[in-house]
TORKOL-4160 file (C-alpha; in steps of 0.2 Angstrom, whole numbers, padded with zeros to 4 digits, m for minus):
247
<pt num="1" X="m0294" Y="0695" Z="0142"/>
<pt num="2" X="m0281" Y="0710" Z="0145"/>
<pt num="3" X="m0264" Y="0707" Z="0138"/>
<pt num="4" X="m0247" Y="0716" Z="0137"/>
<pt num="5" X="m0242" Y="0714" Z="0116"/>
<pt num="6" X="m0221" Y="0717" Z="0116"/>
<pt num="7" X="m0223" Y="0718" Z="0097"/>
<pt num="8" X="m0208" Y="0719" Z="0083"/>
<pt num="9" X="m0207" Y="0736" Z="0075"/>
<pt num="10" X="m0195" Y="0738" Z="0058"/>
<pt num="11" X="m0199" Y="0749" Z="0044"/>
<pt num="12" X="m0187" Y="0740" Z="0035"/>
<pt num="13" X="m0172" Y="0727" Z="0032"/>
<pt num="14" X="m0161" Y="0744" Z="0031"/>
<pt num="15" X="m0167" Y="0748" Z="0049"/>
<pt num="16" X="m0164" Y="0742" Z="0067"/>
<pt num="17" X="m0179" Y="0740" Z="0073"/>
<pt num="18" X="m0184" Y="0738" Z="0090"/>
<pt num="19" X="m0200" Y="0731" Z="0105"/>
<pt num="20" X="m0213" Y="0740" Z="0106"/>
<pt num="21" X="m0227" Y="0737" Z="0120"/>
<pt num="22" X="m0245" Y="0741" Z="0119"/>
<pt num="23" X="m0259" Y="0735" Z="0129"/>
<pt num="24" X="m0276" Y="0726" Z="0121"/>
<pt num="25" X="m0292" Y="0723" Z="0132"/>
<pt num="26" X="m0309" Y="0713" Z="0132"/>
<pt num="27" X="m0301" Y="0700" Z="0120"/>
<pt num="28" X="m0311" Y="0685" Z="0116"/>
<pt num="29" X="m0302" Y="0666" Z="0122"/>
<pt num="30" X="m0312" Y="0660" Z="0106"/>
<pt num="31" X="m0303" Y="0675" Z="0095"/>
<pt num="32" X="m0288" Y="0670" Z="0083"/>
<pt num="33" X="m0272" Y="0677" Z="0087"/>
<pt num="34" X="m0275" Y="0687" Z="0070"/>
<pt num="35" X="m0291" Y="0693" Z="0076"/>
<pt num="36" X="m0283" Y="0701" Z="0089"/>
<pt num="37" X="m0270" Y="0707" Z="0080"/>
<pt num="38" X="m0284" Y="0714" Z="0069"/>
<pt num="39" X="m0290" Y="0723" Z="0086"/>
<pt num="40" X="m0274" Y="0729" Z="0090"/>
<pt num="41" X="m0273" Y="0739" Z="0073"/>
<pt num="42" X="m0287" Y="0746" Z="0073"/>
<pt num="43" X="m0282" Y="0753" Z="0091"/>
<pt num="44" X="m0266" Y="0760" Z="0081"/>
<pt num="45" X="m0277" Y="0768" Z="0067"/>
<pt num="46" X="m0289" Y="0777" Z="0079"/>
<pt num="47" X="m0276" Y="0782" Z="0088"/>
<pt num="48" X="m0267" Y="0788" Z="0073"/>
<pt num="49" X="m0253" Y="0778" Z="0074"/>
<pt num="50" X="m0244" Y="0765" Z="0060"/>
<pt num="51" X="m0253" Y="0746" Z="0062"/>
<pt num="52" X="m0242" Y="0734" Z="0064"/>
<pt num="53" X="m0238" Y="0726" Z="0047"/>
<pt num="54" X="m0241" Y="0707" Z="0046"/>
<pt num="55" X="m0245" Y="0694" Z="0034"/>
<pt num="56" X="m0261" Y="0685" Z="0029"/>
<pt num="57" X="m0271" Y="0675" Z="0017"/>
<pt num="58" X="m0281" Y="0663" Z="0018"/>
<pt num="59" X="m0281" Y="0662" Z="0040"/>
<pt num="60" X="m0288" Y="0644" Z="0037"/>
<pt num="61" X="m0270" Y="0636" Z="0038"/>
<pt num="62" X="m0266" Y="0633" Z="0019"/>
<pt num="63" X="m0255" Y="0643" Z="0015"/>
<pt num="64" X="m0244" Y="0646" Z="0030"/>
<pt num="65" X="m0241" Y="0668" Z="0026"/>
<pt num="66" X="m0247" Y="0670" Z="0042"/>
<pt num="67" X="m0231" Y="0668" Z="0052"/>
<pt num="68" X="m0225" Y="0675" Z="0068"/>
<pt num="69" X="m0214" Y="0669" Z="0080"/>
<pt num="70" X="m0224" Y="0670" Z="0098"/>
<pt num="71" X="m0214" Y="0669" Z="0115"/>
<pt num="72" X="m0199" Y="0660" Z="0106"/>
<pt num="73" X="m0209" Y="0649" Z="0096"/>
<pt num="74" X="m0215" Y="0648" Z="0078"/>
<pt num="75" X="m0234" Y="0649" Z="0076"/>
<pt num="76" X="m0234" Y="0651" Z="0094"/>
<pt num="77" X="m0237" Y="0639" Z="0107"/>
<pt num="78" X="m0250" Y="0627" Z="0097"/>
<pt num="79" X="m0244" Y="0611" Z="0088"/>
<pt num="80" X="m0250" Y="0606" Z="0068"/>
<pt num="81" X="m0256" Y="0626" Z="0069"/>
<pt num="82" X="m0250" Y="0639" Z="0058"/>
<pt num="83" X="m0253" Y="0657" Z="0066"/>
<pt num="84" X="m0269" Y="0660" Z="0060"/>
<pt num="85" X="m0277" Y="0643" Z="0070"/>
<pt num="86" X="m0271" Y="0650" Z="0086"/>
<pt num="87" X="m0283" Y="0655" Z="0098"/>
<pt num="88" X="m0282" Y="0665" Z="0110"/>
<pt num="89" X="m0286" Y="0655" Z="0125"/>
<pt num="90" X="m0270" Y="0649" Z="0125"/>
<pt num="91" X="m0266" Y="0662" Z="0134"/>
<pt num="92" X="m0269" Y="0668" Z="0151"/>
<pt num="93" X="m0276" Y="0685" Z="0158"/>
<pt num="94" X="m0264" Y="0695" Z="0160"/>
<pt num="95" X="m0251" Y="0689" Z="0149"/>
<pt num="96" X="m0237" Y="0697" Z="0142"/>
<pt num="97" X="m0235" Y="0690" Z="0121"/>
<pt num="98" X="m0219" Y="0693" Z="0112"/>
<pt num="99" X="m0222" Y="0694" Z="0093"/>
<pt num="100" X="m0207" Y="0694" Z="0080"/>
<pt num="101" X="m0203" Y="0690" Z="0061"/>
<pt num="102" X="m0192" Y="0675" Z="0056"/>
<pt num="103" X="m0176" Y="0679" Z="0060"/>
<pt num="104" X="m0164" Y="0673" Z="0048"/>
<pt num="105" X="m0151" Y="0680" Z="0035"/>
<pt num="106" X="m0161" Y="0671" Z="0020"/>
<pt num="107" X="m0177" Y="0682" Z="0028"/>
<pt num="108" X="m0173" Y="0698" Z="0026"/>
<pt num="109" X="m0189" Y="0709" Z="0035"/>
<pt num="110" X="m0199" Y="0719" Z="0025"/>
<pt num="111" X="m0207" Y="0728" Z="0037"/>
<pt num="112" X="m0213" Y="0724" Z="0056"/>
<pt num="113" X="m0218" Y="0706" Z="0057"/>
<pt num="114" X="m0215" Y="0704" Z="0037"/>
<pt num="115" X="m0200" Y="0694" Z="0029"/>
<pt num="116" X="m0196" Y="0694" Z="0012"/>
<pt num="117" X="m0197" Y="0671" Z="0010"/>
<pt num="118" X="m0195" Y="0673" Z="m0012"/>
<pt num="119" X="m0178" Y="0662" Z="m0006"/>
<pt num="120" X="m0190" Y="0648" Z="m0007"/>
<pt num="121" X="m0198" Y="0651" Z="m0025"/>
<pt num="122" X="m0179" Y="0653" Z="m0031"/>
<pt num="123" X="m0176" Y="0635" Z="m0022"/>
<pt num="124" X="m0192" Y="0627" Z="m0031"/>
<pt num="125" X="m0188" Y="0634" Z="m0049"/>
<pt num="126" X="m0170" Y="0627" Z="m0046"/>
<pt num="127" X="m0176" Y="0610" Z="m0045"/>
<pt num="128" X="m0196" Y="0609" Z="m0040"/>
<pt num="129" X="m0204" Y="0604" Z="m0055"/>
<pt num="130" X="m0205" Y="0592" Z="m0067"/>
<pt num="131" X="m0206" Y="0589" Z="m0086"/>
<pt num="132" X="m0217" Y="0575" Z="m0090"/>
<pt num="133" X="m0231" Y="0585" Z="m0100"/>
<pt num="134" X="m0246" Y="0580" Z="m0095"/>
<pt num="135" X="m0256" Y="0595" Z="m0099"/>
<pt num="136" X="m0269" Y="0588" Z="m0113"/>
<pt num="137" X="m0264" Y="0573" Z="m0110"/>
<pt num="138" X="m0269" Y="0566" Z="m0094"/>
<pt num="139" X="m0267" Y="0546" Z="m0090"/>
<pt num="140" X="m0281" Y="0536" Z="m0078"/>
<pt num="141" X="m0275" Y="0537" Z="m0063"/>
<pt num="142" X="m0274" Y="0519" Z="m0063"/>
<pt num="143" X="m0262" Y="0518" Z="m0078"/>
<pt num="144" X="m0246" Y="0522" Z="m0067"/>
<pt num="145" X="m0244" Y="0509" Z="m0055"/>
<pt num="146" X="m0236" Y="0516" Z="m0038"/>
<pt num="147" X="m0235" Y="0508" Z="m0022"/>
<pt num="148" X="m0245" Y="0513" Z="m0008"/>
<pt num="149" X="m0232" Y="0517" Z="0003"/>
<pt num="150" X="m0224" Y="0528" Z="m0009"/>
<pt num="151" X="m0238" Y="0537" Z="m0014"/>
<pt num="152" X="m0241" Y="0538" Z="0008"/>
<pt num="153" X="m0223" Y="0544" Z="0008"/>
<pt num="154" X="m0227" Y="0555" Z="m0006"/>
<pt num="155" X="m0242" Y="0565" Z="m0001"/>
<pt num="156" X="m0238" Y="0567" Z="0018"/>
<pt num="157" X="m0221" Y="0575" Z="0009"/>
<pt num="158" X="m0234" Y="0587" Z="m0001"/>
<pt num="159" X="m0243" Y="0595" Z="0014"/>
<pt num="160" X="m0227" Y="0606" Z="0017"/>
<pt num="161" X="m0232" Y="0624" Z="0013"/>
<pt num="162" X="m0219" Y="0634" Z="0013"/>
<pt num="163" X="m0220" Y="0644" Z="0027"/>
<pt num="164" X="m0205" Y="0644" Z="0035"/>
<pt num="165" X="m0207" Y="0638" Z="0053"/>
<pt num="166" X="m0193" Y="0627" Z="0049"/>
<pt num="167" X="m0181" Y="0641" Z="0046"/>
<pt num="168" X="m0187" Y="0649" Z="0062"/>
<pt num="169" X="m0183" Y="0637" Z="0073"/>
<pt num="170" X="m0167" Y="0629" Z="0068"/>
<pt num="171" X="m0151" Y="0638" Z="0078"/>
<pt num="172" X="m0142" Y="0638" Z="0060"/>
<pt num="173" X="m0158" Y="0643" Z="0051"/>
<pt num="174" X="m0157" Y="0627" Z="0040"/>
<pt num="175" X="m0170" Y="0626" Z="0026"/>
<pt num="176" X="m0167" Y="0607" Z="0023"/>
<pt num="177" X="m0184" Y="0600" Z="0031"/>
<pt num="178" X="m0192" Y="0612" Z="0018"/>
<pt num="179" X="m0182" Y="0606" Z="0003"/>
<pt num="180" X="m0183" Y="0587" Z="0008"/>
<pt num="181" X="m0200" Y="0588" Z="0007"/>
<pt num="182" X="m0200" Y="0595" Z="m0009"/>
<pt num="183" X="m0185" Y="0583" Z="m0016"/>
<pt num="184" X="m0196" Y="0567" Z="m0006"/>
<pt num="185" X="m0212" Y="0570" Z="m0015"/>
<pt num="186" X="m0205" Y="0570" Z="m0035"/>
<pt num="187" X="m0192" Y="0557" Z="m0030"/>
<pt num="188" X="m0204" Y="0546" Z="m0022"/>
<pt num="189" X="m0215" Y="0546" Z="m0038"/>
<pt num="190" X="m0210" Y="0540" Z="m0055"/>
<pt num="191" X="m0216" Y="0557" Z="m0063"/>
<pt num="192" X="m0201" Y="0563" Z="m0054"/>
<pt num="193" X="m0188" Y="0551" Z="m0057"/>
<pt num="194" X="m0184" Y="0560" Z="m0076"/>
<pt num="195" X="m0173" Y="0574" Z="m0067"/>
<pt num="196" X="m0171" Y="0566" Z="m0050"/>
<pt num="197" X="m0151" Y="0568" Z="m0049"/>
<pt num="198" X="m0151" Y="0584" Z="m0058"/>
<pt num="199" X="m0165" Y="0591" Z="m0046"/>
<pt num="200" X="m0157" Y="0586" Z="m0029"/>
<pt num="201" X="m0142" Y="0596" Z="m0033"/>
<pt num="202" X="m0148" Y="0611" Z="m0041"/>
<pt num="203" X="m0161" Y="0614" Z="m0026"/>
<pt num="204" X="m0148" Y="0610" Z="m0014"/>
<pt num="205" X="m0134" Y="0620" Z="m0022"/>
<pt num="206" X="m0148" Y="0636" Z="m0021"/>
<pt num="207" X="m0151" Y="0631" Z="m0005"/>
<pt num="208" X="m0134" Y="0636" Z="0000"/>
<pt num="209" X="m0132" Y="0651" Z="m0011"/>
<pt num="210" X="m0148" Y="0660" Z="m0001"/>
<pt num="211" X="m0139" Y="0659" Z="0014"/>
<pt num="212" X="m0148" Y="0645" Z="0025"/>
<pt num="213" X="m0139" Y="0635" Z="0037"/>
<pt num="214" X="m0132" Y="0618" Z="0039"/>
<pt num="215" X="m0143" Y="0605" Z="0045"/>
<pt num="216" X="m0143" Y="0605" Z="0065"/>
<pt num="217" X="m0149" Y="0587" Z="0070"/>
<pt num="218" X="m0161" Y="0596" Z="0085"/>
<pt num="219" X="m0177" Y="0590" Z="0076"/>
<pt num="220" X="m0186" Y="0608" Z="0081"/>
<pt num="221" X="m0191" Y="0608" Z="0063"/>
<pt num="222" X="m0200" Y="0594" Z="0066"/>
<pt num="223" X="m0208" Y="0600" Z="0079"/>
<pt num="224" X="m0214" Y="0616" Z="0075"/>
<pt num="225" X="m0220" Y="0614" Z="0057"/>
<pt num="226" X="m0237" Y="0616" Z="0057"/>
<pt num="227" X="m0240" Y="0601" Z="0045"/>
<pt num="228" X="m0228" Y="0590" Z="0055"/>
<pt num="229" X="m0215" Y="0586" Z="0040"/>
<pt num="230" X="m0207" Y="0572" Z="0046"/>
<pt num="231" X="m0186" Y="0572" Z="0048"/>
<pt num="232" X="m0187" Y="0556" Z="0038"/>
<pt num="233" X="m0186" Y="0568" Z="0021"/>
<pt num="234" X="m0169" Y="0575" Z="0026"/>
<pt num="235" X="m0164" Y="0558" Z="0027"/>
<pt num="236" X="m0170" Y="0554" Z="0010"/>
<pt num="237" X="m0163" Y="0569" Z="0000"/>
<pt num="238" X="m0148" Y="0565" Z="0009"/>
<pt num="239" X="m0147" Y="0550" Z="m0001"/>
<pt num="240" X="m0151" Y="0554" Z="m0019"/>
<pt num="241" X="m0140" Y="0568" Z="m0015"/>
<pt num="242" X="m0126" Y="0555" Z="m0010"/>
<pt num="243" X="m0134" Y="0545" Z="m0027"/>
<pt num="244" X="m0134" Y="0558" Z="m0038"/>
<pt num="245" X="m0114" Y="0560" Z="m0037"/>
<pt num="246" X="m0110" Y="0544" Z="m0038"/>
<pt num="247" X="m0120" Y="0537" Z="m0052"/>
C-alpha cells in the first residue's frame, strides 16, 4: 500500500503546531497502524529528520497509551480497538490518513501526537480508591456475598482503561463516561460503599476543576471507547451523585 500520512506536528503545548504530509510505500494490509508509524520514522531518521513523537506500550490493547485520533475519529476507524489493534487494511491504496492528538483543554500536547492525560490520575486519587485493608488479610472469595448482576455491572465497569477516547470524541470534551466507570465499579461493590458519597463528589468536583466538559447526551463516547463502556454508568454516578447530597 502507498499512502499520503497528513500527520500533526507540535514541539509543544507552548507552540502552534501545524500538518505535515509525508508519503510511506510498500505498506503491509496485515501491519498495525503503529507498525507503520514505526516505518514512517524510520523514513524521518534516515532522512535526518525529527520522528514523529507518539505513544506506546504495551500495543496489545491494555493500556490504551496508544492514542491517535485517525480521519476524525478516535482509535481510527475500528470498533472495541485501541490504536495499536488497527490494521492497516482498513485503509485503501492510495489513501490520504489524518493523524492528530486528543484535542482538549484538560490535554495539553506534549509533543506531536502526545498529550499530557496525568488529569485522570488527579481524578482517581480524588476519589478512585478504597480503604478496606485487605493487604494480609485476604477473605475467600466466597465470604462476601455480591449478586451476579452487580459483580457483571461491576467488571464490565472495570475494563475502562483510561485512554481517553471518550474525551476525544465528545463536542464539550466531557470526561464523565471515564469517571462513571470508575465511580460504577466501587459503588456497585460493597468494598466500595465505605466512602461512596464522599468519592462521587470529590472525583466529580476534580473532574471540573481539570477543565473537562459537561456531559453532551450524543453517546459518541460510547461509541468510540475501545472497551465499549456503556452510558449506563453516567447514569449511575449521576445518582449517587444526586444521593450523596441529599443523604
Amino acid at each position: 500500500m502507498n499512502l499520503t500520512l497528513k500527520v500533526w506536528r507540535q514541539k509543544s503545548d507552548k507552540d502552534q503546531g501545524k500538518m505535515e504530509t509525508y508519503q510511506v510505500s510498500d505498506i503491509s494490509p496485515d501491519s498495525s497502524f503503529l507498525e507503520m508509524m514505526d516505518i514512517l520514522n524510520e523514513q524521518l531518521i534516515a532522512e535526518d529528520n525529527e520522528p514523529v513523537a507518539f505513544d506506546h506500550d504495551c500495543r496489545e490493547g491494555i493500556c490504551g497509551s496508544c492514542s491517535m485520533y485517525i480521519n476524525g475519529e478516535a482509535h481510527g476507524p475500528g470498533r472495541e480497538i485501541t490504536t495499536c489493534q488497527l490494521h492497516m487494511r482498513e485503509f485503501k491504496n492510495g489513501e490520504t490518513i489524518y493523524i492528530e492528538p486528543w484535542r482538549a483543554k484538560a490535554f495539553p500536547v506534549i509533543k506531536d501526537l502526545v498529550v499530557d492525560r496525568s488529569a485522570f490520575d488527579r481524578v482517581m486519587n480524588a476519589g478512585g480508591f478504597i480503604s478496606v485493608n485487605t493487604s494480609g488479610n485476604t477473605q475467600d472469595a466466597n465470604a462476601i456475598p455480591i449478586d451476579k448482576h452487580d459483580a457483571d455491572k461491576a467488571f464490565d465497569a472495570a475494563t475502562c482503561i483510561g485512554c481517553g477516547a471518550c474525551v476525544a470524541s465528545c463536542k464539550n470534551a466531557s470526561a464523565m463516561l471515564f469517571v462513571s466507570a470508575k465511580v460504577s465499579q466501587l459503588s456497585l461493590l460493597p468494598q466500595g460503599k465505605v466512602e461512596a458519597k464522599e468519592r462521587v463528589q470529590n472525583m466529580v468536583k476534580q473532574m471540573d476543576e481539570e477543565g473537562f466538559g459537561n456531559c453532551s447526551n450524543t453517546g459518541a463516547c460510547e461509541v468510540e471507547c475501545p472497551k465499549g463502556i456503556s452510558l449506563e454508568n453516567i447514569a449511575r454516578m449521576n445518582r449517587e451523585y444526586l444521593k450523596s447530597g441529599v443523604s
